[in-house]
VOPAGU-2260 file (C-alpha; in pm, 1 decimal, decimal comma):
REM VOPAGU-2260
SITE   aa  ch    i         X         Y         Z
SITE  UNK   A    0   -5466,8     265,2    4072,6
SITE  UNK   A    1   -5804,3     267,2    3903,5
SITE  UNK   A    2   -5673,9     474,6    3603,5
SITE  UNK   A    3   -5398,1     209,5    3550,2
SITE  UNK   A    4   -5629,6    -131,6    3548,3
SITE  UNK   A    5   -5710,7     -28,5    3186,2
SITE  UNK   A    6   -5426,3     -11,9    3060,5
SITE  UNK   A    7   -5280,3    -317,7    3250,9
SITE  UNK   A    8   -5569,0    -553,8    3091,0
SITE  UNK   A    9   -5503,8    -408,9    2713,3
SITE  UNK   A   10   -5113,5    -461,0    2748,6
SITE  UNK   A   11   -5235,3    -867,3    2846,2
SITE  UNK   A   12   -5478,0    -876,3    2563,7
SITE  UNK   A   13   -5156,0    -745,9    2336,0
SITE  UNK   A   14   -4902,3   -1009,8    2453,4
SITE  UNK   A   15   -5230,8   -1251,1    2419,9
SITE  UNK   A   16   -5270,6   -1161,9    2079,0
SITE  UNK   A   17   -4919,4   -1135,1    1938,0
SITE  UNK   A   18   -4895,9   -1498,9    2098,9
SITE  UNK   A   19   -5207,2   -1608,5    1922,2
SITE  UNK   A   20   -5068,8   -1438,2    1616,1
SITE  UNK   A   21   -4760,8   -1635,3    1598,9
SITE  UNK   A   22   -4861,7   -1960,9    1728,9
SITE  UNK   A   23   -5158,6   -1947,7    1428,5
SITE  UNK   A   24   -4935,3   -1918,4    1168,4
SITE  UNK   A   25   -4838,0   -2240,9    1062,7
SITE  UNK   A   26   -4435,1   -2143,2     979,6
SITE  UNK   A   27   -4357,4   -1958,8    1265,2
SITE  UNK   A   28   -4511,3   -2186,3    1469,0
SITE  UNK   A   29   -4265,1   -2486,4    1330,2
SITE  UNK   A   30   -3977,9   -2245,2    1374,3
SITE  UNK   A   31   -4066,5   -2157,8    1775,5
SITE  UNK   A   32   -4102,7   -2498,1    1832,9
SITE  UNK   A   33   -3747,3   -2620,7    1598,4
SITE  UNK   A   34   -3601,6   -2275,4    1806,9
SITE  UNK   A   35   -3714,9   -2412,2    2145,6
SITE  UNK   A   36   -3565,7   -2803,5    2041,9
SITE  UNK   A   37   -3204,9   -2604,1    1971,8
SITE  UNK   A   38   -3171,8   -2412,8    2280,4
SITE  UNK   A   39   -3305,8   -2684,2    2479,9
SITE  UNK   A   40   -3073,9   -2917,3    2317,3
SITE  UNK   A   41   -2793,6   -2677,7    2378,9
SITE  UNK   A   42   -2901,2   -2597,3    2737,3
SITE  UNK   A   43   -2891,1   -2998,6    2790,9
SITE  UNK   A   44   -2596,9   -3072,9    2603,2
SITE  UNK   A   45   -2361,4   -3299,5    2862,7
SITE  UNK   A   46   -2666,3   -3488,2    2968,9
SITE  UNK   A   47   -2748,3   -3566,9    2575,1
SITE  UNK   A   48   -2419,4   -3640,7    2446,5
SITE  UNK   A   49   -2280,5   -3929,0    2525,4
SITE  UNK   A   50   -1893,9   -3739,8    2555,7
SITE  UNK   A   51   -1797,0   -3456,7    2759,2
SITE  UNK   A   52   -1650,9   -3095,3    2620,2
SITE  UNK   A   53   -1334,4   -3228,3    2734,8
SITE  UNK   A   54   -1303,6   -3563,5    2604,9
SITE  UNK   A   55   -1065,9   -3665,5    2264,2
SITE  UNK   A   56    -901,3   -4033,3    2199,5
SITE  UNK   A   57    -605,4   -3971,8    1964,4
SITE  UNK   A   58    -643,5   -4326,1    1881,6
SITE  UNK   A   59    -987,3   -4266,4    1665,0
SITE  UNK   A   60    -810,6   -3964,9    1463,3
SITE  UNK   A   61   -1090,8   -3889,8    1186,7
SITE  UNK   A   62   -1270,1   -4191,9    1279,8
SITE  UNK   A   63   -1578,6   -4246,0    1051,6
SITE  UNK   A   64   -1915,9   -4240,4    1167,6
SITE  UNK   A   65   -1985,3   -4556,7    1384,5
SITE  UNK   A   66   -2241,3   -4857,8    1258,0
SITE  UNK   A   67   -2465,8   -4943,6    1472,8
SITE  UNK   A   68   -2607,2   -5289,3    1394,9
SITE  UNK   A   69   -2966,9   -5371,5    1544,8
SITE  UNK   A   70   -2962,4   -5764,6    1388,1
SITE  UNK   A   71   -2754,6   -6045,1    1523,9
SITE  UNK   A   72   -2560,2   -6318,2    1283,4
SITE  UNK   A   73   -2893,9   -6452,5    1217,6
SITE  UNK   A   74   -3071,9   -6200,3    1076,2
SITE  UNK   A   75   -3325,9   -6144,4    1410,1
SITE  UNK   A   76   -3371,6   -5803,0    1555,8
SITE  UNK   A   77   -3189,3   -5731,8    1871,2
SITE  UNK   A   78   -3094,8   -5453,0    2084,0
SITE  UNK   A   79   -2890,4   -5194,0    1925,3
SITE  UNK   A   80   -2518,0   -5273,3    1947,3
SITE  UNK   A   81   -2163,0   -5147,0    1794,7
SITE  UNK   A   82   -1781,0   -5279,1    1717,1
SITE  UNK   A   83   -1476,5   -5190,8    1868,5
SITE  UNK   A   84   -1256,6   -5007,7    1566,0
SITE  UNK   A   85    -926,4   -4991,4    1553,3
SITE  UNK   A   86    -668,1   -4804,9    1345,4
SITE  UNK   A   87    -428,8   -4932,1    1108,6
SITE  UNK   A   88    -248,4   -4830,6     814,7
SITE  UNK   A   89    -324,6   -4958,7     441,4
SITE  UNK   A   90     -44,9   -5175,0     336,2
SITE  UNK   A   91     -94,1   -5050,4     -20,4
SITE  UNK   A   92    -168,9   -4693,1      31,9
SITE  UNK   A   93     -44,4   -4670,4     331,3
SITE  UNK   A   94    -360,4   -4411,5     463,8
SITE  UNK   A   95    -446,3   -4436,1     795,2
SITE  UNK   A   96    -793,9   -4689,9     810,7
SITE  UNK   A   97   -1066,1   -4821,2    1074,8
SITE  UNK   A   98   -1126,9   -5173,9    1050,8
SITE  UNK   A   99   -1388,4   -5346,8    1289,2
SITE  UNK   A  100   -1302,7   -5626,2    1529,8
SITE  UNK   A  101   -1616,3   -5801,5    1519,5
SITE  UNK   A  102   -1514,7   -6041,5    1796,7
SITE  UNK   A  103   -1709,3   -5906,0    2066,9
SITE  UNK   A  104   -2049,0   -5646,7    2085,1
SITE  UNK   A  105   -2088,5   -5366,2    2311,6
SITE  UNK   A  106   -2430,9   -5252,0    2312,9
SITE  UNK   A  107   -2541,4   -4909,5    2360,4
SITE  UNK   A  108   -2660,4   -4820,5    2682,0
SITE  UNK   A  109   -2955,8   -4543,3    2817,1
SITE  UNK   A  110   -2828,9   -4303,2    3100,6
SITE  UNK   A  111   -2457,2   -4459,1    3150,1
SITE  UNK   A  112   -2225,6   -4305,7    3326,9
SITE  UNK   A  113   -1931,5   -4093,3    3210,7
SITE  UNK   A  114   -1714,0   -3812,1    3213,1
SITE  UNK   A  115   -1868,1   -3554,6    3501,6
SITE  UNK   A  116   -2010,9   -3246,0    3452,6
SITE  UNK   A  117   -2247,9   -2980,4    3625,7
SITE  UNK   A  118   -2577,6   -2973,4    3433,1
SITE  UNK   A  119   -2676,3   -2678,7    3402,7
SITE  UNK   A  120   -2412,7   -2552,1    3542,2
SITE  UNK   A  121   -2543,5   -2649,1    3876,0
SITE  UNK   A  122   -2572,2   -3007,4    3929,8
SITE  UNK   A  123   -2282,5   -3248,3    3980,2
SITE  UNK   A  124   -2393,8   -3514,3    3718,1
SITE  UNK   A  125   -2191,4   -3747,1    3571,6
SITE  UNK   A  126   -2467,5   -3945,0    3350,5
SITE  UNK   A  127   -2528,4   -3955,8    3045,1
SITE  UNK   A  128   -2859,4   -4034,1    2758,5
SITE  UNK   A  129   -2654,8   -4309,1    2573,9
SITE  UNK   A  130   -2302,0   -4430,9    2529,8
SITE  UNK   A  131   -2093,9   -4786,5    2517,3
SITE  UNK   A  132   -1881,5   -4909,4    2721,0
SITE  UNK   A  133   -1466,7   -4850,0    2674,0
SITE  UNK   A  134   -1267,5   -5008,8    2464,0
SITE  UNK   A  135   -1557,4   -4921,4    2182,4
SITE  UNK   A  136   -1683,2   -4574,9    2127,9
SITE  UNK   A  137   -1956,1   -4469,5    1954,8
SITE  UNK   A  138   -1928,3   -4185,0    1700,4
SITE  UNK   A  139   -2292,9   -4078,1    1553,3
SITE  UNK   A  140   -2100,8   -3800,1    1312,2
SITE  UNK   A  141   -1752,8   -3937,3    1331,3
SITE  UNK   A  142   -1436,6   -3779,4    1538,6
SITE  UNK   A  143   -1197,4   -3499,7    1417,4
SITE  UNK   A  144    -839,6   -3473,5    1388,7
SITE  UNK   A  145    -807,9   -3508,7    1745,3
SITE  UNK   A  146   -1070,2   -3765,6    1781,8
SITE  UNK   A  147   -1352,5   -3566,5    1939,6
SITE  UNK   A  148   -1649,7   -3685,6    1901,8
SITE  UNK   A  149   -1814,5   -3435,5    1622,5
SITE  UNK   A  150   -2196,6   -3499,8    1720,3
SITE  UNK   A  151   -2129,0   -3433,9    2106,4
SITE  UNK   A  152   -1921,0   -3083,0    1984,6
SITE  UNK   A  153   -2247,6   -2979,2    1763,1
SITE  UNK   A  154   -2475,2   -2923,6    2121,3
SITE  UNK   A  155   -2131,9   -2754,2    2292,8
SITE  UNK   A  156   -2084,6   -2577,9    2015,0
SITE  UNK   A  157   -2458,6   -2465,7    2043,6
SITE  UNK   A  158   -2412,0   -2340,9    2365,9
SITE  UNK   A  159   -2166,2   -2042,1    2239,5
SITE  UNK   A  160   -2325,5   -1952,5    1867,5
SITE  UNK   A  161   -2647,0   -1958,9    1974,8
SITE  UNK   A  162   -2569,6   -1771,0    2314,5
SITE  UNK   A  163   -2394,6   -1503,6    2130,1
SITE  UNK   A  164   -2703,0   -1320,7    1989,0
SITE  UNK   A  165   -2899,6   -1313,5    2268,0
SITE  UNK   A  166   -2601,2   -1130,5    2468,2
SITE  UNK   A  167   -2561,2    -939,0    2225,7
SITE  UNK   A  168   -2877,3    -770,1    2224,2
SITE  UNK   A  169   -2798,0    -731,2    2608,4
SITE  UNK   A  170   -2506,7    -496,6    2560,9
SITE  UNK   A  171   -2637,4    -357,3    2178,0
SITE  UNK   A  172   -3019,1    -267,0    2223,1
SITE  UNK   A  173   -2964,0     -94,8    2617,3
SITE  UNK   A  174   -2749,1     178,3    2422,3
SITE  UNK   A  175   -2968,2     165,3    2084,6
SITE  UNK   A  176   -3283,3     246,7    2282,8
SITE  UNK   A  177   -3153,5     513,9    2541,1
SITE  UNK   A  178   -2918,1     744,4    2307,8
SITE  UNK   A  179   -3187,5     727,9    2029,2
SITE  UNK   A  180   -3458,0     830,0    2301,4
SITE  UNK   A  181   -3257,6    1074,3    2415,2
SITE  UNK   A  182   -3128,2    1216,2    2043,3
SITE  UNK   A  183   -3470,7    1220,1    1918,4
SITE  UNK   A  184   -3628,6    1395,3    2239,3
SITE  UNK   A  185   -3384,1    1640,7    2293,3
SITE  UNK   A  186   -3318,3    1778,4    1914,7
SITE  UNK   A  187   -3142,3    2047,7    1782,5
SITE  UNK   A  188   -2802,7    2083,8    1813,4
SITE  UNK   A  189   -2787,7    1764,3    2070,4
SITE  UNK   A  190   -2963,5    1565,1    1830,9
SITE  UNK   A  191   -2761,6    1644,8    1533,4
SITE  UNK   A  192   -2449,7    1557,2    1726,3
SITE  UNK   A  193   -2556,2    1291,5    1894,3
SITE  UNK   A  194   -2635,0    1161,7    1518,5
SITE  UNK   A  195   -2346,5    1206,6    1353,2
SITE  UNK   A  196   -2117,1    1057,4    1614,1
SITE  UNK   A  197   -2392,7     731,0    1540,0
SITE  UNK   A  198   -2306,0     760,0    1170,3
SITE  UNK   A  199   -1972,1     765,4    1257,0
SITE  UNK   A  200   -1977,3     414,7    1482,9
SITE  UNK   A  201   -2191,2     307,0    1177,2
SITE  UNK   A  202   -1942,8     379,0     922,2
SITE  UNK   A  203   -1666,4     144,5    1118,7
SITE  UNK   A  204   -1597,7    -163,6     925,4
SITE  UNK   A  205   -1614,5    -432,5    1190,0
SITE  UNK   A  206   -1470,8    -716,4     983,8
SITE  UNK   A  207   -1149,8    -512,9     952,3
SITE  UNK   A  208   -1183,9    -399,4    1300,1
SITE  UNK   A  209   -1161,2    -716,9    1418,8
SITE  UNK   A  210    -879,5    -858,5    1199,2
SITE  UNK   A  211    -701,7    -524,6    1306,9
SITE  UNK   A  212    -800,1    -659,6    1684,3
SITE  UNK   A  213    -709,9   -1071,9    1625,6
SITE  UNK   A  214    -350,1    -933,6    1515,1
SITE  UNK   A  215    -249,7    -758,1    1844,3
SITE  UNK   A  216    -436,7    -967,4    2099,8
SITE  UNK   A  217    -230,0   -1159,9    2302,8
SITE  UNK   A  218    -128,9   -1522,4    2199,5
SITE  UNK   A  219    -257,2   -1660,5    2556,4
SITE  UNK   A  220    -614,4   -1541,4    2546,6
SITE  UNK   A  221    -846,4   -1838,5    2651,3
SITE  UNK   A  222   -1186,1   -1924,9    2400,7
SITE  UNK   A  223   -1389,8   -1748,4    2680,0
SITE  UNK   A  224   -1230,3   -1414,4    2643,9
SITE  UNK   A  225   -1184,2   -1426,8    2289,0
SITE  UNK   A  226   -1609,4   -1500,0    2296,8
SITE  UNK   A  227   -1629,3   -1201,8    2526,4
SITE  UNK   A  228   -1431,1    -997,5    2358,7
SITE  UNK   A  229   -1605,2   -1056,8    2038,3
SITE  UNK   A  230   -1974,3   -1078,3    2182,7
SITE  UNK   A  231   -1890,0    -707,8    2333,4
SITE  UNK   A  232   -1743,3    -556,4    1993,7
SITE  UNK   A  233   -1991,5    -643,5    1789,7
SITE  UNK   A  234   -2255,8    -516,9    2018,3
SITE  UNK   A  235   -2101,8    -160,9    2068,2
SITE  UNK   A  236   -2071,5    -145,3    1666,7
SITE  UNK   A  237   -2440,7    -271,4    1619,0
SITE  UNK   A  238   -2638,5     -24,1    1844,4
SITE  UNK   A  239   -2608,0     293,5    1594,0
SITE  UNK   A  240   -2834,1     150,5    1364,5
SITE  UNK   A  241   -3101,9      87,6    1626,8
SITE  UNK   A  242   -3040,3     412,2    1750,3
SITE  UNK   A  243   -3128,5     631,4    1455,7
SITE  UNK   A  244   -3405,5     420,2    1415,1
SITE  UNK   A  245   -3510,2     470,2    1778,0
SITE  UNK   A  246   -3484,0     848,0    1741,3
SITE  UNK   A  247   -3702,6     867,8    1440,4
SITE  UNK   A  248   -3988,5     703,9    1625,2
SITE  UNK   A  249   -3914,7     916,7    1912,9
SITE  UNK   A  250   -3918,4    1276,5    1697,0
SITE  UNK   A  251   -4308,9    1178,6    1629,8
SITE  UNK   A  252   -4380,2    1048,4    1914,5
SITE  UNK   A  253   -4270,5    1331,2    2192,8
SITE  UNK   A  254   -4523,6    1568,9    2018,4
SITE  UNK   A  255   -4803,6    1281,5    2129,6
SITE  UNK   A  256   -5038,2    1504,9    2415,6
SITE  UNK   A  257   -4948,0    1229,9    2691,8
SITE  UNK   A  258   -4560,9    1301,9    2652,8
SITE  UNK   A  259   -4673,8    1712,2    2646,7
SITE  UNK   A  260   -4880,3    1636,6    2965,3
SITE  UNK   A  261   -4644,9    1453,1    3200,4
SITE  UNK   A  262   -4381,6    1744,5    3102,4
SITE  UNK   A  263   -4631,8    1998,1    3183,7
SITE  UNK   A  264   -4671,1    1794,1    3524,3
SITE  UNK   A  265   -4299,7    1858,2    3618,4
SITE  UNK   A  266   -4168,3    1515,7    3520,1
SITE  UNK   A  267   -3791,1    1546,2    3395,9
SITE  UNK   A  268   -3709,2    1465,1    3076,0
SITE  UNK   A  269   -3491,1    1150,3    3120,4
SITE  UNK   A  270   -3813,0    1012,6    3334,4
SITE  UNK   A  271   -4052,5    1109,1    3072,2
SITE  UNK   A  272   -3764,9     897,0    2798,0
SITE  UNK   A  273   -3811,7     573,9    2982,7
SITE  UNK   A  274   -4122,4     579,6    3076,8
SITE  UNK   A  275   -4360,4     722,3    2811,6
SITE  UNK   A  276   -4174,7     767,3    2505,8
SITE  UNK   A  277   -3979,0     443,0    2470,6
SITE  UNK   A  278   -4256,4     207,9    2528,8
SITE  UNK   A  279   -4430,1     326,1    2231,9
SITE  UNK   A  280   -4148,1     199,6    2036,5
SITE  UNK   A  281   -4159,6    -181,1    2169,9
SITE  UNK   A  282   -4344,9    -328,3    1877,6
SITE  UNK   A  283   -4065,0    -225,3    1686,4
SITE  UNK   A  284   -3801,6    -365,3    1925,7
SITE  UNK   A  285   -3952,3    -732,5    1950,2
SITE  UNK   A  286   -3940,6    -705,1    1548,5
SITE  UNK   A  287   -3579,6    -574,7    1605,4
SITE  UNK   A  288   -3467,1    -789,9    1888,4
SITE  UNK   A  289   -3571,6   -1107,1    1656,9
SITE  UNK   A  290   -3415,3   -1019,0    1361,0
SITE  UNK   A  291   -3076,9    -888,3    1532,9
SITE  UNK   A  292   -3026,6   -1263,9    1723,0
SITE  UNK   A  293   -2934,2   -1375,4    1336,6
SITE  UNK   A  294   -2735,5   -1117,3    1216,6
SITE  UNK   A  295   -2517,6   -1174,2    1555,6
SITE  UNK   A  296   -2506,4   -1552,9    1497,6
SITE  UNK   A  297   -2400,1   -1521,1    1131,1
SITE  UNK   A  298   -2108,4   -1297,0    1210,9
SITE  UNK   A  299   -1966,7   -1545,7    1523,1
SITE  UNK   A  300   -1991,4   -1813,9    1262,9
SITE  UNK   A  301   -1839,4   -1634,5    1022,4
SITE  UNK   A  302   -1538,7   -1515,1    1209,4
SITE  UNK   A  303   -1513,7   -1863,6    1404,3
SITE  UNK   A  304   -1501,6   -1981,4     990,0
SITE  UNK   A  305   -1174,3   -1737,5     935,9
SITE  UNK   A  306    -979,6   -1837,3    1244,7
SITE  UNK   A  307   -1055,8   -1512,0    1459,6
SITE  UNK   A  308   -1347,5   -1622,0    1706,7
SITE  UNK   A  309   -1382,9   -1938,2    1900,7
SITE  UNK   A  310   -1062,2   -2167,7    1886,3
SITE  UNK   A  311   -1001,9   -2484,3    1953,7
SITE  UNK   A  312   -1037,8   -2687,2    2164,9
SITE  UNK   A  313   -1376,6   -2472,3    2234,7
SITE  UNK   A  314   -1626,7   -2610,4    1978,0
SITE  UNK   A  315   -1847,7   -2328,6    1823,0
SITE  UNK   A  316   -2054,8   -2375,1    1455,7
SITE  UNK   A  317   -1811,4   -2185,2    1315,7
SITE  UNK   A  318   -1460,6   -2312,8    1358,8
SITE  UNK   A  319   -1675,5   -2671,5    1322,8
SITE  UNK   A  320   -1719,0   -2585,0     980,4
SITE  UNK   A  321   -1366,8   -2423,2     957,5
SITE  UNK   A  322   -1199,0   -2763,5    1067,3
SITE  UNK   A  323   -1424,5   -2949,3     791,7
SITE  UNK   A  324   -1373,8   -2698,5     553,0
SITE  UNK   A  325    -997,6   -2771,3     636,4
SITE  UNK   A  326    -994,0   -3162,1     514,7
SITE  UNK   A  327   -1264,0   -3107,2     161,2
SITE  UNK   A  328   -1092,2   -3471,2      64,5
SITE  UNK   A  329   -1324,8   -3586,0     385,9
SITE  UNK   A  330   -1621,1   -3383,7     277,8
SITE  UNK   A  331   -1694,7   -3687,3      21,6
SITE  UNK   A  332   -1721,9   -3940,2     214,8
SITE  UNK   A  333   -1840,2   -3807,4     510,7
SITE  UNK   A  334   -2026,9   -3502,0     426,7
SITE  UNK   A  335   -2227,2   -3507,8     776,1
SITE  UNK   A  336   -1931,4   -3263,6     898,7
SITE  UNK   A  337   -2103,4   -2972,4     714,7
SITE  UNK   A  338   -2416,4   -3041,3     956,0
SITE  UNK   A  339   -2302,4   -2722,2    1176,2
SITE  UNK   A  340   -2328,2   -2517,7     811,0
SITE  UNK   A  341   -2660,0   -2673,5     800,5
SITE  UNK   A  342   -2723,0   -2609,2    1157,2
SITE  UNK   A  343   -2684,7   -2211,0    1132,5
SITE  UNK   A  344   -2890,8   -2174,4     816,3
SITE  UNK   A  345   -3156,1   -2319,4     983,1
SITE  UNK   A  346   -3140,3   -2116,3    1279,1
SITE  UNK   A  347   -3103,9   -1790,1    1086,3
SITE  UNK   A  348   -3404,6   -1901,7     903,8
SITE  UNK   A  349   -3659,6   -1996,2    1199,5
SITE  UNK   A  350   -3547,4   -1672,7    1305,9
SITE  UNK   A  351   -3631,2   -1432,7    1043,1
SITE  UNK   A  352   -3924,0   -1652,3     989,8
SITE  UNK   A  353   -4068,4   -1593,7    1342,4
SITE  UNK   A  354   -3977,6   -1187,1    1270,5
SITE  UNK   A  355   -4153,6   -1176,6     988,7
SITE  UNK   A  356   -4465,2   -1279,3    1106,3
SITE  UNK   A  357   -4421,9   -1090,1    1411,4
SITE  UNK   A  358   -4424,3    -780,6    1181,2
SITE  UNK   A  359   -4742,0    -845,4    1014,5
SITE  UNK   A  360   -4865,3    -951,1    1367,5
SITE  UNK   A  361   -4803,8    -619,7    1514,6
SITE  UNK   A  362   -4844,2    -401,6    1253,2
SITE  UNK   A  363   -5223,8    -238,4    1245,7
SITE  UNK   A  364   -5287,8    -232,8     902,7
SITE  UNK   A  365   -5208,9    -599,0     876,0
SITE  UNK   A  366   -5289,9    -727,1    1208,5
SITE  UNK   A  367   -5680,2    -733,0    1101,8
SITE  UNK   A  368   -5599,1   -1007,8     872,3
SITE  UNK   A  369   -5415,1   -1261,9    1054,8
């Protein structure tokens, strides 16, 4: 137990540091902190929006974005209030229009209730941070076709494309790690198997893949499988990469005289994998891990964007900006529905911004600088 408090106390001085390290730097500090706002957000999302995943009024149909007014007649400030809009059809062009009754206010209310929901998943809740009372509704970002309300389906929506990367990495990096240990330790023949049926998972084309896979999947598959299903392809077509990586580290590292030693001591090879070899490699896997979240969030979006991830009614980024994409006459005069576009670029950005500096934090030859 002696031998070990050592080595305990340097492994908190390294988690100190690389915490340090990113929390100095003044970038990756603004994207932890933007990072930590999303998933909170998204974590929180029926208690901040004032609609439910559920909810759609057919009657406010591509409603625009609702005014809120925060002066009376007379020009004094009061408490923030909206209109009731209703929808009629122009006489001359005959497009469908919103015209405000201004005959009576509804203001907005803090922590109304509305439609129920577990928060959390957990809690039988049915309040909610703001909202107005019915006949009026209050659209921050407008509704869609089906009159949803957009800015309640960008924290749903949250929920799934921001999920997504982080279970990836539970199903991708497991296999990465443990077949690249094992390739790298074992080498020779087992090795350069091992490799080539990596190369060969690599050389898959997983856009075509999953066309191939949208076109024979039955019709009645709910959003949830269809995220499941997707989440899980993705992840077993992503680990080769990590894995050759992985086994690289791993051919230099098994000749290290600790690895030699606990062999020598009679400790089997799978046992000497996990718990020698492979935690030499971890400063590369946090590096990995935080660029990988992106990479799995960009390709959600991007098949939610071609009609073969999340469908509707399910609200994900990417079929968001699929359904505005849809109506580009709206983009003009309501270009707030690209905000999930806007949404993911940031994301993918704090991202790579917080793995970049986590390189140069846990890299030796630069870590002397920061």
């Amino acid at each position: 137990m002696a031998a070990q408090a050592p080595a305990l106390a340097s492994t908190k001085v390294s988690r100190r540091t690389v915490f340090k390290g990113l929390w100095k730097d003044n970038v990756a500090r603004a994207a932890l902190i933007v990072l930590a706002c999303f998933y909170a957000a998204a974590a929180l999302a029926d208690l901040i929006t004032p609609y439910g995943m559920e909810f759609n009024d057919a009657a406010y149909g591509n409603a625009p974005a609702t005014l809120i007014h925060i002066q009376d007649e007379k020009g004094n400030l009061t408490a923030p209030y909206v209109f009731h809009m209703q929808q009629e059809n122009d006489p001359v062009t005959y497009k469908q229009i919103f015209v405000i009754l201004p005959d009576t206010k509804y203001p907005i209310k803090l922590f109304c209730k509305g439609d129920p929901y577990k928060l959390l998943g957990l809690i039988p809740m049915d309040l909610h941070l703001f909202g107005v009372d019915a006949p009026a509704r209050i659209f921050l970002l407008g509704a869609d076709m089906n009159g949803r309300d957009n800015f309640s389906r960008l924290f749903f929506g949250a929920q799934k494309s921001l999920t997504i990367g982080f279970l990836g990495l539970l199903i991708a990096f497991p296999i990465g790690i443990i077949y690249g240990g094992i390739s790298g330790y074992l080498s020779g023949l087992a090795d350069n198997f091992m490799m080539r049926f990596a190369e060969a998972i690599m050389s898959i084309p997983s856009l075509y893949l999953l066309i191939g896979l949208a076109a024979i999947l039955p019709l009645g598959m709910s959003s949830s499988q269809r995220f499941a299903l997707i989440t899980v392809i993705l992840s077993f077509i992503s680990w080769a990469s990590l894995a050759r990586v992985i086994r690289g580290m791993v051919l230099s590292i098994r000749e290290e005289e600790f690895v030699q030693a606990a062999k020598s001591l009679g400790m089997t090879d799978f046992q000497n994998i996990i718990k020698h070899v492979i935690p030499q490699t971890s400063s590369y896997l946090i590096i990995a891990a935080t660029l990988q979240v992106p990479n799995f969030i960009l390709a959600e979006s991007g098949l939610s964007l071609i009609g073969l991830g999340i469908q509707q009614p399910d609200a994900s980024w990417g079929n968001m900006l699929k359904a505005a994409l849809d109506q580009p006459n709206e983009l003009v005069n309501q270009p707030w529905l690209l905000a999930p576009g806007f949404l993911i670029f940031v994301t993918i950005l704090c991202f790579n911004c917080v793995g970049d500096v986590l390189r140069d934090v846990l890299d030796p030859k630069l870590a002397g600088g920061r």
